[in-house]
C-alpha positions in Angstrom: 62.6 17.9 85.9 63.6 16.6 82.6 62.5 17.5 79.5 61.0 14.8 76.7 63.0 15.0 73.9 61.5 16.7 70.7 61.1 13.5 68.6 62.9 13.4 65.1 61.1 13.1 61.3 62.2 10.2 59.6 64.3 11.9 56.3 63.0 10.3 52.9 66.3 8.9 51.5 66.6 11.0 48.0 69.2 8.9 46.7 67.6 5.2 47.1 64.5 7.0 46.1 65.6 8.1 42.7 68.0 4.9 42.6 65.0 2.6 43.0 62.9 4.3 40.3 66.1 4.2 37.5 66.5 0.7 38.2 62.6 -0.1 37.9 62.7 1.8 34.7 65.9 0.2 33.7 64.5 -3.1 34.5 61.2 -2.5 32.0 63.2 -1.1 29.4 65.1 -4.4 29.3 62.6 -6.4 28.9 60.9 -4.2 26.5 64.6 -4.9 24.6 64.8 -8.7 25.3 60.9 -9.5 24.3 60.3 -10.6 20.7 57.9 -8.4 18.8 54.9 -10.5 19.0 54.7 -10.5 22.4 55.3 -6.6 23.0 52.0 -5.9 23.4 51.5 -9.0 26.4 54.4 -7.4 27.7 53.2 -3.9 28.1 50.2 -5.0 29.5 51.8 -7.3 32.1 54.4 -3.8 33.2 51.2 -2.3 33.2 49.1 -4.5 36.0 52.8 -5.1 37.8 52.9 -1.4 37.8 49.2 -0.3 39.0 49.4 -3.6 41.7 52.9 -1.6 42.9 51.5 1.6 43.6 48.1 0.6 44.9 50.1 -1.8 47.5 52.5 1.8 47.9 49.6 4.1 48.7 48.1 1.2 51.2 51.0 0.7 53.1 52.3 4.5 53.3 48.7 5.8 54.0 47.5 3.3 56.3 50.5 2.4 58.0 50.8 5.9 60.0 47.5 5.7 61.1 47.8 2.1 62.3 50.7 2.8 64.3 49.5 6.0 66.0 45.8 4.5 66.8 48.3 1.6 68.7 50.5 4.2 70.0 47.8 5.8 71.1 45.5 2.9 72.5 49.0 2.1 74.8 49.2 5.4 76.2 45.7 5.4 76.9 46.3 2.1 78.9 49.3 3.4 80.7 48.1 6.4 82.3 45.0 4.2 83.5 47.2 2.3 84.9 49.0 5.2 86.4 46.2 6.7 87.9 44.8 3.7 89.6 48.4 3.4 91.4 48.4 6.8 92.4 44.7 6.3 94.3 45.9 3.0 95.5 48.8 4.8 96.6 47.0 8.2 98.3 44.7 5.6 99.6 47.6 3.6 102.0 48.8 7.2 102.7 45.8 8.0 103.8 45.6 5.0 106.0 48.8 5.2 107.5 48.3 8.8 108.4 45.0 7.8 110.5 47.0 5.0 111.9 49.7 7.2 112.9 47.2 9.7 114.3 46.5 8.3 117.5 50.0 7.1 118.1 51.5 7.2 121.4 54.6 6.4 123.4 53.1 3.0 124.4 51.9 1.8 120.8 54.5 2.6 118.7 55.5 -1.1 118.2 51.9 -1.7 117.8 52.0 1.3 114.9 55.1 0.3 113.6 53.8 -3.7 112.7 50.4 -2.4 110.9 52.5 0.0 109.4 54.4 -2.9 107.9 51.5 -5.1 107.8 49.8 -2.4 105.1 52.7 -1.5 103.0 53.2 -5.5 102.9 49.6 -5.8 101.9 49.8 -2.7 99.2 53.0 -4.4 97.7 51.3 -7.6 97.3 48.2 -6.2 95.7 50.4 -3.6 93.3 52.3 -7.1 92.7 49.6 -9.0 92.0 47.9 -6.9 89.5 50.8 -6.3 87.3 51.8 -10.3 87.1 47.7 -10.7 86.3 48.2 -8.7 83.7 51.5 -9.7 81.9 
């Protein structure tokens, strides 16, 4: 039996992190530098809203964005092991079915036996077949 493997964190990358904020603030200061004096004001106000906009579009997309992804994970998994489990009763079912066609098996029927064998499995594959091209 193998085991799952224990699935990893994502590491925060310190160094584009910090990079990222010194060139923000880098990027503010020179236009704080390169804007004439009677528009400072405009200007502050604009970093200001650019600024707020930033980290309310931040918070959206790092708070939300787990939860999105594990109610999908989630919903998948769900539908997988439905799936799963309607295989495995289709699949006792034909075993069930074979062993009560095999039950009464004798010397003289055993061809007979062995072509419904085949006719069921053939019927089983087709159905199994079927239902996963229906629902691609």
């Amino acid at each position: 039996m193998s085991e799952t493997p224990t699935p990893t964190r994502d590491r925060i990358r310190w160094g584009w992190f910090i990079a990222c904020i010194l060139l923000g603030l880098a990027a503010i200061l020179i236009g704080w530098l390169v804007v004439p004096a009677a528009a400072a004001r405009g200007y502050f106000a604009g970093v200001m809203a650019n600024v707020g906009t930033t980290l309310l579009l931040v918070g959206i997309v790092v708070l939300l964005e787990r939860r999105i992804i594990d109610n999908a994970a989630r919903l998948v998994r769900r539908a997988n092991e439905q799936t799963n489990e309607a295989i495995q009763t289709q699949m006792h079912d034909l075993e069930r079915r074979l062993a009560t066609e095999w039950a009464g098996a004798t010397v003289e029927n055993v061809d007979e036996k062995k072509a419904e064998t085949t006719r069921l499995t053939d019927e089983f594959r087709k159905r199994i077949v079927d239902e996963a091209t229906y629902e691609e």
